[in-house]
TORFIGU-636818 format. One record per residue (C-alpha): x, y, z; chain. Coordinates in Angstrom, 2 decimals. Layout:
# TORFIGU-636818
+---------+---------+---------+-----+
|    east |   north |      up | mol |
+---------+---------+---------+-----+
|       X |       Y |       Z |   A |
...
+---------+---------+---------+-----+
END
This chain:
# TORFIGU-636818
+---------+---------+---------+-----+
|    east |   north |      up | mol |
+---------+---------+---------+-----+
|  -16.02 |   26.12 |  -11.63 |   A |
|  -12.90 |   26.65 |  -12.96 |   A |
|  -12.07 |   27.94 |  -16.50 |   A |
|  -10.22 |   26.19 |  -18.95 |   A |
|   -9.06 |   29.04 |  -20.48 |   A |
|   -6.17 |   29.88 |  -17.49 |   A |
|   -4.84 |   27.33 |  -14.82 |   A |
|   -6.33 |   28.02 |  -11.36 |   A |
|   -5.23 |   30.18 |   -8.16 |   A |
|   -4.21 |   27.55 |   -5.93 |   A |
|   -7.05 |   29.07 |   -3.50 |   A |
|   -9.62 |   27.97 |   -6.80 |   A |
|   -7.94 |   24.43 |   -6.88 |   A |
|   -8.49 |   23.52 |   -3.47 |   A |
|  -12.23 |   24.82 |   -3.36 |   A |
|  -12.65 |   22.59 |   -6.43 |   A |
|  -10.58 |   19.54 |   -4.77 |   A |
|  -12.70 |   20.28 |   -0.95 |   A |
|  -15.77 |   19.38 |   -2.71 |   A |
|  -14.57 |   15.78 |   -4.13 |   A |
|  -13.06 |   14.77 |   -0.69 |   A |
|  -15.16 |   12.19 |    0.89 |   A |
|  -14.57 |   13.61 |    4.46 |   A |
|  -16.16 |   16.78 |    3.08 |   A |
|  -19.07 |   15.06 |    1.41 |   A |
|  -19.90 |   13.42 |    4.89 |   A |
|  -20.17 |   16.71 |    6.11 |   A |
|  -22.23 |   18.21 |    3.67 |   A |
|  -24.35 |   15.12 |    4.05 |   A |
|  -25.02 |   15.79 |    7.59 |   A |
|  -25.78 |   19.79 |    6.68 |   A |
|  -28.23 |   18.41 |    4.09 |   A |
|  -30.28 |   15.74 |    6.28 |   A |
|  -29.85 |   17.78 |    9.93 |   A |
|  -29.59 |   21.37 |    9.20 |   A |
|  -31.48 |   22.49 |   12.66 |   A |
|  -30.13 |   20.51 |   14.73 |   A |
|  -27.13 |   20.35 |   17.18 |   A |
|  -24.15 |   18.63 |   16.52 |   A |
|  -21.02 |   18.56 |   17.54 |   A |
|  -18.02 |   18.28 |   14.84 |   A |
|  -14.43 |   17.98 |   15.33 |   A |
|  -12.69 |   18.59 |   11.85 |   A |
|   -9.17 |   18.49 |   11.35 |   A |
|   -6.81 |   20.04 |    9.35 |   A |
|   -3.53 |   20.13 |    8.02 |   A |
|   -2.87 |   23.80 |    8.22 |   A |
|   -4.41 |   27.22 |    8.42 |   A |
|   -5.19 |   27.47 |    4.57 |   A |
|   -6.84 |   24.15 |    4.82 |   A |
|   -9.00 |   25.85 |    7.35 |   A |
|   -9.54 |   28.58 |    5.67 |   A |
|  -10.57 |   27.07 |    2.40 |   A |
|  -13.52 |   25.01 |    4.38 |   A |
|  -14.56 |   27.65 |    6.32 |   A |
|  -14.69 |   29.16 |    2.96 |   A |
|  -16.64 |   26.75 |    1.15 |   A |
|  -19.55 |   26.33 |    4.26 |   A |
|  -20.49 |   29.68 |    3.64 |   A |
|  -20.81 |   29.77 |    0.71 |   A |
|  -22.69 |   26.61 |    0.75 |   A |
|  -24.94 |   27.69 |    3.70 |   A |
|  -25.59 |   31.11 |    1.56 |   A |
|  -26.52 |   29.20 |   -1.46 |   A |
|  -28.16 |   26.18 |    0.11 |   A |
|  -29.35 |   27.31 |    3.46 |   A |
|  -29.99 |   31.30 |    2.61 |   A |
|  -27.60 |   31.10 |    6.04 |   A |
|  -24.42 |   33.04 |    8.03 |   A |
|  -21.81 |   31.12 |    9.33 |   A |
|  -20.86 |   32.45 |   13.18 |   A |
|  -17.08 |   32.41 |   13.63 |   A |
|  -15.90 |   31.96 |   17.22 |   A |
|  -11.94 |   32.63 |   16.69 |   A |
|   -9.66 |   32.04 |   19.57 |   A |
|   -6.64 |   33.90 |   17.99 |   A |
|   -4.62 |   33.83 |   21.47 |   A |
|   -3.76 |   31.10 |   24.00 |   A |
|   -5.74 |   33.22 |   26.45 |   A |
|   -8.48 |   33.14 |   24.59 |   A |
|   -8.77 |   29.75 |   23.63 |   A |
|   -8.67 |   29.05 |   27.47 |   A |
|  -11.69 |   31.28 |   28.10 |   A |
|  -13.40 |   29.49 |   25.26 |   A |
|  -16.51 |   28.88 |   27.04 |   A |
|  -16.92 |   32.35 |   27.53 |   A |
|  -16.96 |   33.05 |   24.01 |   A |
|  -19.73 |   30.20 |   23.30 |   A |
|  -22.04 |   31.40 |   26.36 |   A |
|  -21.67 |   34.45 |   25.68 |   A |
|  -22.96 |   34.11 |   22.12 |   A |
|  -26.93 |   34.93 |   21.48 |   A |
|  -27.89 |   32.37 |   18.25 |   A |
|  -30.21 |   33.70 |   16.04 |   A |
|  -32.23 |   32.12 |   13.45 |   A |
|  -29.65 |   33.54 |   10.63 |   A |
|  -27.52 |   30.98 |   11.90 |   A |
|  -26.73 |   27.82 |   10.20 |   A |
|  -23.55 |   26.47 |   11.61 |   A |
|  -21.10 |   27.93 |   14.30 |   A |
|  -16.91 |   27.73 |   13.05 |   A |
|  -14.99 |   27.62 |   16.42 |   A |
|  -11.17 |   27.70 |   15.29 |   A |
|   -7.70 |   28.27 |   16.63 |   A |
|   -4.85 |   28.99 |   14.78 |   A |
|   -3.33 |   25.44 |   12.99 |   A |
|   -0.22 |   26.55 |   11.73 |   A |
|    2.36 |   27.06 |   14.49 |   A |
|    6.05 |   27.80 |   15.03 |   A |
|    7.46 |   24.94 |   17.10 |   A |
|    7.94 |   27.58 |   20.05 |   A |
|    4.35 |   28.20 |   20.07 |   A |
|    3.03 |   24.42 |   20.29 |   A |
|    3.29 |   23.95 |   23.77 |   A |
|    1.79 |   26.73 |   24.64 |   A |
|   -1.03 |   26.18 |   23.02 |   A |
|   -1.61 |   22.44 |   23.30 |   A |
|   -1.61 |   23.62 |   27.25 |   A |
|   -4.49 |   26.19 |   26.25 |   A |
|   -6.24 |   23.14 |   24.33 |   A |
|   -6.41 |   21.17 |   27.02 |   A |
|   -7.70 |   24.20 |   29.80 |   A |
|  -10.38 |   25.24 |   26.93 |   A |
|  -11.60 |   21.69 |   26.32 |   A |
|  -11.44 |   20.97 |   30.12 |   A |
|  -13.74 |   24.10 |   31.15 |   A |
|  -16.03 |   23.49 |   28.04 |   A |
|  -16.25 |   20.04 |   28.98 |   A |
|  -17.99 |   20.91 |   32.51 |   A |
|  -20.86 |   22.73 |   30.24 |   A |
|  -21.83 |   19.82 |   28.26 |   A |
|  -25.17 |   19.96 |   28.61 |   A |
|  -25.36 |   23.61 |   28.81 |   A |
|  -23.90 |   23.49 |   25.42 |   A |
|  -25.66 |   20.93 |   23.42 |   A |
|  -29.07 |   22.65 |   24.72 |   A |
|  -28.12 |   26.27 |   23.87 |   A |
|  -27.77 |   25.24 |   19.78 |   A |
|  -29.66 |   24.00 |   17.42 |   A |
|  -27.51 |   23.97 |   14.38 |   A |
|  -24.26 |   22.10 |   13.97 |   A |
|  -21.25 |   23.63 |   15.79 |   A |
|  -17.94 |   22.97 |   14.37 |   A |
|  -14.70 |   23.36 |   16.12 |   A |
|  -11.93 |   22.97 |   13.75 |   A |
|   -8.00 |   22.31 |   14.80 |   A |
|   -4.74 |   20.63 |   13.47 |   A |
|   -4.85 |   16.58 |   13.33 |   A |
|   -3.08 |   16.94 |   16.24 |   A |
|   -5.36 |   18.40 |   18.21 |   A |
|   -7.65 |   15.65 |   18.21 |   A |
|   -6.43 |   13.36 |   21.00 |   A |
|   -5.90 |   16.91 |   23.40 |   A |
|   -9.64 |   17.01 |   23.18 |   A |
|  -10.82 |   13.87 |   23.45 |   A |
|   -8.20 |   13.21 |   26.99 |   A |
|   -9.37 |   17.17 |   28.03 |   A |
|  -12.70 |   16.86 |   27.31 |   A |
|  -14.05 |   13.35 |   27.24 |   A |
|  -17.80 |   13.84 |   28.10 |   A |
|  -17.50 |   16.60 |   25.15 |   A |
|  -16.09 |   14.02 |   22.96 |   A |
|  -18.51 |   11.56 |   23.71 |   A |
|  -21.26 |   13.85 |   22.08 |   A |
|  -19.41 |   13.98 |   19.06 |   A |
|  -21.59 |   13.43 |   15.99 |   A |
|  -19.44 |   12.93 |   13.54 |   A |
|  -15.30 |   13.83 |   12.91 |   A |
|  -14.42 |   15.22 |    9.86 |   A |
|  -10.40 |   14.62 |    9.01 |   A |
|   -9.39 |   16.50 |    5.74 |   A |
|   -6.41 |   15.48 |    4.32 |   A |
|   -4.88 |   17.39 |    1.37 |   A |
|   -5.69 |   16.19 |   -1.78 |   A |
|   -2.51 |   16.60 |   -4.71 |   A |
|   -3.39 |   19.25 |   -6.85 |   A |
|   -2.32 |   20.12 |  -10.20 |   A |
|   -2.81 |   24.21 |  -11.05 |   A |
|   -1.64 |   23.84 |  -14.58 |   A |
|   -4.30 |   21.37 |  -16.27 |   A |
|   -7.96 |   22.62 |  -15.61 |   A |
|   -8.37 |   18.70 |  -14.16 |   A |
|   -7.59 |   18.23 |  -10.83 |   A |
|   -6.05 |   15.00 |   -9.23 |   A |
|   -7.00 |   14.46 |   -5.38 |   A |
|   -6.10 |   11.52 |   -3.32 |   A |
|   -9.20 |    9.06 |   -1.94 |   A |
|   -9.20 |    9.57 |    1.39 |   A |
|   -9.00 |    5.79 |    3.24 |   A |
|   -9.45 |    4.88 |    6.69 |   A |
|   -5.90 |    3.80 |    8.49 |   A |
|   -7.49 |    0.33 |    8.85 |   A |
|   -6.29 |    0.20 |    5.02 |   A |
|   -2.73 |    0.53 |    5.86 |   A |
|   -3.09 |   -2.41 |    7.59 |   A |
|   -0.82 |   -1.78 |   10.07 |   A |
|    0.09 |   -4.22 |   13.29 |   A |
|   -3.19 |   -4.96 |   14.05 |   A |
|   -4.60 |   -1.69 |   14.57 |   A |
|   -2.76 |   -0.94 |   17.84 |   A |
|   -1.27 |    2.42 |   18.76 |   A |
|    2.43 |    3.03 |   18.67 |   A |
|    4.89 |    5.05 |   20.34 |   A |
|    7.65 |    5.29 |   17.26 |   A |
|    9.70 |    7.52 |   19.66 |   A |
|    9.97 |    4.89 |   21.73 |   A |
|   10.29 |    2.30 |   19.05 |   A |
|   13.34 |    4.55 |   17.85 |   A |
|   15.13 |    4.57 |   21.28 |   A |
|   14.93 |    1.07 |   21.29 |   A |
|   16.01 |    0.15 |   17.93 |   A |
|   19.33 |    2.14 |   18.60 |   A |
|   20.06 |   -0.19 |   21.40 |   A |
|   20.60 |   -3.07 |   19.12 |   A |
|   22.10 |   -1.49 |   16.19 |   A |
|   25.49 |   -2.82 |   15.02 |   A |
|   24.98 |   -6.23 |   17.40 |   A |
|   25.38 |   -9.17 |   15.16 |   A |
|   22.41 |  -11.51 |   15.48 |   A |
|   19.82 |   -8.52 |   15.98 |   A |
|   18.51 |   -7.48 |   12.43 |   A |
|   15.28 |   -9.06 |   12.84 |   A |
|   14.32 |   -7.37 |   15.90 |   A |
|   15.91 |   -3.99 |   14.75 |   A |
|   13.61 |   -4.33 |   11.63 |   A |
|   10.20 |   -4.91 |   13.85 |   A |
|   10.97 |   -1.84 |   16.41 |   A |
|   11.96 |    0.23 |   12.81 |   A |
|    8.38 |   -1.04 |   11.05 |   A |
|    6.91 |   -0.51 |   14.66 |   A |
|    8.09 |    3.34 |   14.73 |   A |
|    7.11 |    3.64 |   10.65 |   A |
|    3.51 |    2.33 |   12.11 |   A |
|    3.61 |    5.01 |   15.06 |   A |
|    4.77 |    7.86 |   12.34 |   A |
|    1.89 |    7.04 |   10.41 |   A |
|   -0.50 |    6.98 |   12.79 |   A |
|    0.85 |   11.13 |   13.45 |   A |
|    0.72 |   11.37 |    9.78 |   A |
|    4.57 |   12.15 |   10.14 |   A |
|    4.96 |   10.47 |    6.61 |   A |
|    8.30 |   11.07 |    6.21 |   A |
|    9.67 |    9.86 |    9.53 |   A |
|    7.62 |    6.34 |    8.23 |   A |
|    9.61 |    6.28 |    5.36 |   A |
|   12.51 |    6.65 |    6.62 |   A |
|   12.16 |    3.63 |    9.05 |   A |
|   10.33 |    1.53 |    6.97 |   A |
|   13.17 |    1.65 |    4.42 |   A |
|   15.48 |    1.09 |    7.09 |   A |
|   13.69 |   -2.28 |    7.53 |   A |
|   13.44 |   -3.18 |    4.21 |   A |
|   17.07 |   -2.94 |    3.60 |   A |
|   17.44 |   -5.18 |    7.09 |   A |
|   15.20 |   -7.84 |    5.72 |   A |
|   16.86 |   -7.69 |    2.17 |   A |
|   20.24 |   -8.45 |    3.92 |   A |
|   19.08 |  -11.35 |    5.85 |   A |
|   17.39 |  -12.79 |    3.02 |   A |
|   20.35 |  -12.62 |    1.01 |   A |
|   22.35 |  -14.28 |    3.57 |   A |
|   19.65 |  -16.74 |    3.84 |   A |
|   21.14 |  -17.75 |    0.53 |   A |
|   24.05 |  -18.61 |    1.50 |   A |
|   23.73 |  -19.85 |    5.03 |   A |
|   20.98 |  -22.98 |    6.26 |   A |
|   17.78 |  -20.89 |    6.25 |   A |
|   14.83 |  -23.49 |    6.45 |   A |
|   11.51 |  -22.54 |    4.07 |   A |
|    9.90 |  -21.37 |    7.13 |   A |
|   12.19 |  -18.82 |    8.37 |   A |
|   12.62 |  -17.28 |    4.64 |   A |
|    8.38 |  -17.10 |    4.15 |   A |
|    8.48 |  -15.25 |    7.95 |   A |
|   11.24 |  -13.02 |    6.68 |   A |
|    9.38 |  -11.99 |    3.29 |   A |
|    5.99 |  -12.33 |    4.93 |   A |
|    7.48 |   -9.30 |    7.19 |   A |
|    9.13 |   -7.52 |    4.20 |   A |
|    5.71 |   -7.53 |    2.43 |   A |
|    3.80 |   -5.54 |    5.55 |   A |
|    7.53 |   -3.46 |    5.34 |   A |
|    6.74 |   -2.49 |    1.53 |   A |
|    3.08 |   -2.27 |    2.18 |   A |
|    4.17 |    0.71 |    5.07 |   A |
|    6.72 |    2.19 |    2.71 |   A |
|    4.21 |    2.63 |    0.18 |   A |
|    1.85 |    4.16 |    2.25 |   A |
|    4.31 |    7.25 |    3.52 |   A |
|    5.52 |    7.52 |   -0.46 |   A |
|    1.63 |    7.98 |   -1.37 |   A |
|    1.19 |   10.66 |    1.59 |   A |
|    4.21 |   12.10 |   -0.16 |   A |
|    2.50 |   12.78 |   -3.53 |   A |
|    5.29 |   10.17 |   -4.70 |   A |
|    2.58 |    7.44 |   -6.32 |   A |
|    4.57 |    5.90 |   -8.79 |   A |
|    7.38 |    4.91 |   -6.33 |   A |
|    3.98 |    3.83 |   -3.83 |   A |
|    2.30 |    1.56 |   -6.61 |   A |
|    5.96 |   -0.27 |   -7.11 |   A |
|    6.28 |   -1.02 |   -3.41 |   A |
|    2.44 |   -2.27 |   -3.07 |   A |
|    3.44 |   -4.65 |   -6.59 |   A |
|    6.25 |   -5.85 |   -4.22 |   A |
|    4.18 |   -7.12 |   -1.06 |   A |
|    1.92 |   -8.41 |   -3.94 |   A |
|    4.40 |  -10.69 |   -5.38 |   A |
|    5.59 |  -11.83 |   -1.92 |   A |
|    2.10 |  -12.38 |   -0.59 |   A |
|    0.05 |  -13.66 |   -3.85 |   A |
|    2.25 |  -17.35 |   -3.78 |   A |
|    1.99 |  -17.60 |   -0.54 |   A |
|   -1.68 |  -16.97 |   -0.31 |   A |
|   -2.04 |  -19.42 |   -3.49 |   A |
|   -0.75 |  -21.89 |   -1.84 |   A |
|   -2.27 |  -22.42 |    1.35 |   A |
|   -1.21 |  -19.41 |    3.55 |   A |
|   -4.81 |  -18.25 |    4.31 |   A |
|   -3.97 |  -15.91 |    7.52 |   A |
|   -1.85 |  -13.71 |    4.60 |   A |
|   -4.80 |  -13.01 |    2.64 |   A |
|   -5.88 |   -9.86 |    4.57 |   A |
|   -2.28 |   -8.20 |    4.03 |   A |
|   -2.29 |   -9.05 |    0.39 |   A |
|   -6.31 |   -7.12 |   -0.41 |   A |
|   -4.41 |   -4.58 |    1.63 |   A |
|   -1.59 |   -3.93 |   -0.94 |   A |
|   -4.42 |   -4.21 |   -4.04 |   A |
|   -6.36 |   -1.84 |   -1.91 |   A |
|   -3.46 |    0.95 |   -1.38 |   A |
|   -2.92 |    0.23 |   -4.98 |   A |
|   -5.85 |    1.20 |   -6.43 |   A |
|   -6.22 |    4.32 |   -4.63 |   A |
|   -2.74 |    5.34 |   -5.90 |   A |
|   -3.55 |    4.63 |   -9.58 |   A |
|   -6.91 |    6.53 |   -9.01 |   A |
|   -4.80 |    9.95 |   -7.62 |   A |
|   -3.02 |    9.69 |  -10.77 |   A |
|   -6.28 |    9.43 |  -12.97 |   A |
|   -5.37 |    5.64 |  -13.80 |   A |
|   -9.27 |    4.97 |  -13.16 |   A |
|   -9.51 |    1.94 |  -15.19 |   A |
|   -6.18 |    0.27 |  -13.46 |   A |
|   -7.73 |    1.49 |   -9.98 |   A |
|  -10.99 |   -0.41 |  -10.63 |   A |
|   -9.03 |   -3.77 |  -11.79 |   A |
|   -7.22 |   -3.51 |   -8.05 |   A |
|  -10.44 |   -2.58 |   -6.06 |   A |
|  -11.85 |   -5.56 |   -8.07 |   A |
|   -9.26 |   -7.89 |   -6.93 |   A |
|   -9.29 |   -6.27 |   -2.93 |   A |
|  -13.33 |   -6.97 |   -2.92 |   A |
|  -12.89 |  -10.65 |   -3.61 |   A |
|  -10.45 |  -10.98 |   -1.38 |   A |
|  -12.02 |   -9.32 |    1.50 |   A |
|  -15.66 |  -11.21 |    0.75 |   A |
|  -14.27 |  -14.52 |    1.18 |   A |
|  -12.87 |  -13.12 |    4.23 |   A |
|  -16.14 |  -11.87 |    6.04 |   A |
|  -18.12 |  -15.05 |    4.51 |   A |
|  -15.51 |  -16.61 |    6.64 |   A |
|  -16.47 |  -15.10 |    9.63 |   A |
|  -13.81 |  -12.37 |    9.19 |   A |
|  -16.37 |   -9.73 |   10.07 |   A |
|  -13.73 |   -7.26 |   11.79 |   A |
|  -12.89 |   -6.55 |    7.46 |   A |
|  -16.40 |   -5.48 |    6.51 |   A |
|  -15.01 |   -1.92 |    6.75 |   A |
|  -12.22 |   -2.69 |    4.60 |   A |
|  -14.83 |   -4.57 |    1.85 |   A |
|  -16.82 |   -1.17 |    2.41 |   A |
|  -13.83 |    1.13 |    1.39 |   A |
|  -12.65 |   -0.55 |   -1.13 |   A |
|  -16.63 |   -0.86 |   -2.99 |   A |
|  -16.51 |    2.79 |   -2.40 |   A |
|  -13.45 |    4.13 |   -3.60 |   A |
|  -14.60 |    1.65 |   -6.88 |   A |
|  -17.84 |    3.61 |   -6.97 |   A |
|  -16.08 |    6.62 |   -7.00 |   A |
|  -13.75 |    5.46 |   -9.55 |   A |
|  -16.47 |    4.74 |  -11.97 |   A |
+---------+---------+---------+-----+
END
């Protein structure tokens, strides 16, 4: 625990914050109902402190808990991270064991990435040959811990690996605060809650090539503003939060002008509820990259945007809208619960639970996920 007599080492204050992220809980859950028996874990990090701080915290948990080591496996060289399967054969588990910590290094200069997202692939490639081999020689969870990145090199490299995957573990860092003895952390929410184009994968790369095509042509702005939201989507989807932002307010500024002109020129009611329809999924994106950004106040102003745009239309007939708008009371809440505004949070999980109830009742049931978040980031609120 951490005294309130000094403010904390920021090693102290992300100990403290590991143990309230839900990712991290779902681990410990597993450790507490399946201690001796094998799993395979993927967790992913944001960078080699991250990792370092949870490798941290399991053993001192399995010492305390389990009266158990954790095994490291470290692959601290491309090389060696190829040979990987070596390392794991070659190991002799013991009954001191209570979980095995395979990691690489996270953090890496942008001349080193190649290189070793080509030794990711050869290591997960030759460890995928052993599956078997593997699962049978443990009997205690095995952990092999990388950068977010990471995770789609292994699943591509190693897919009969991956398909023995028990659970994934995705820690993302919490905001801390080392000069109050109370530390704020984000809720950590699937992506489903951002809400974003239907779920489907983007290339924003892409999106971005393609949007510069039709800069500057007169008649344009609407599609320039889908490719930019598309790319803010794809950005997010890498966690690249600042990239989003920068494209979704691109957007947003697109759709402002054409609305405004709207005002001038013959805009029929249908084309000005498709343009703010759009601007409200715009603001709901923006305020997911501000959130990622630690910037919560500037998030929670955005989601009261889409809100406004979406709640009259939803009112008054516009059904098919009602999934984006418990998506903007969603984001919301978690926001105002990473700034400690608990009370506000509940009163916007409230309103993203009746929301998303009428929707499954409906027949919705693709949003029982969404109704499951949002009654569990209220639990943990209260």
């Amino acid at each position: 625990m951490i005294s309130v007599d000094s403010p904390p080492t920021l090693r102290e204050a992300r100990l403290n914050a590991l143990a309230k992220l839900a990712e991290w809980q779902k681990l410990l859950t597993h450790f507490s109902l399946e201690p001796d028996e094998f799993a395979f874990i993927p967790v992913f990090v944001p960078d080699s402190d991250w990792a370092e701080v949870c490798r941290e915290w399991l053993v001192s948990y399995l010492q305390t808990k389990e009266k158990k080591q954790l095994y490291i496996i470290s692959a601290e060289t491309p090389d060696e991270l190829k040979n990987l399967a070596v390392s794991i054969f070659d190991l002799k588990p013991s009954a001191e064991f209570g979980a095995v910590w395979i990691v690489a290094p996270v953090t890496l200069k942008d001349d080193e990435k190649e290189i070793w997202q080509a030794a990711w692939r050869e290591g997960m490639a030759r460890l995928n040959q052993y599956r078997n081999p593997f699962r049978q020689k443990f009997s205690v969870p095995v952990l092999l811990v990388g950068a977010d990145g990471t995770k789609e090199l292994i699943r591509d490299s190693a897919p009969d690996l991956w398909s023995v995957r028990t659970i994934i573990v995705n820690i993302e860092p919490p905001i801390i605060s080392l000069g109050n003895e109370t530390i704020n952390f984000q809720r950590v929410e699937p992506s489903e809650n951002v809400n974003v184009a239907g779920g489907r994968r983007s290339d924003p790369e892409f999106a971005l090539r393609e949007a510069a095509r039709l800069r500057g042509q007169t008649g344009k702005e609407f599609s320039l503003a889908q490719l930019l939201d598309r790319a803010a989507f794809g950005f997010i989807e890498q966690r690249n939060y600042q990239s989003a932002l920068k494209a979704s307010e691109e957007a947003d500024n697109l759709i402002v002008e054409l609305l405004s002109q709207g005002e001038t020129k013959t805009q029929n009611r249908e084309e000005q509820i498709e343009l703010e329809g759009f601007q409200a999924e715009v603001k709901i994106r923006k305020g997911v990259s501000l959130k990622n950004l630690g910037k919560l106040t500037e998030a929670i102003a955005e989601y009261d945007k889409a809100i406004e745009i979406r709640k009259p239309l939803v009112e008054n007939g516009r059904t098919e809208l009602a999934n984006d708008l418990a998506s903007a009371y969603l984001n919301k809440g978690v926001s105002l619960d990473s700034l400690g505004k608990l009370t506000e949070a509940i009163i916007e999980y409230d309103k993203a639970i009746a929301i998303y109830e009428d929707l499954v009742e409906s027949g919705r049931t693709e949003l029982a996920n969404d109704l499951a978040m949002a009654y569990l980031n209220k639990g943990v609120s209260l």
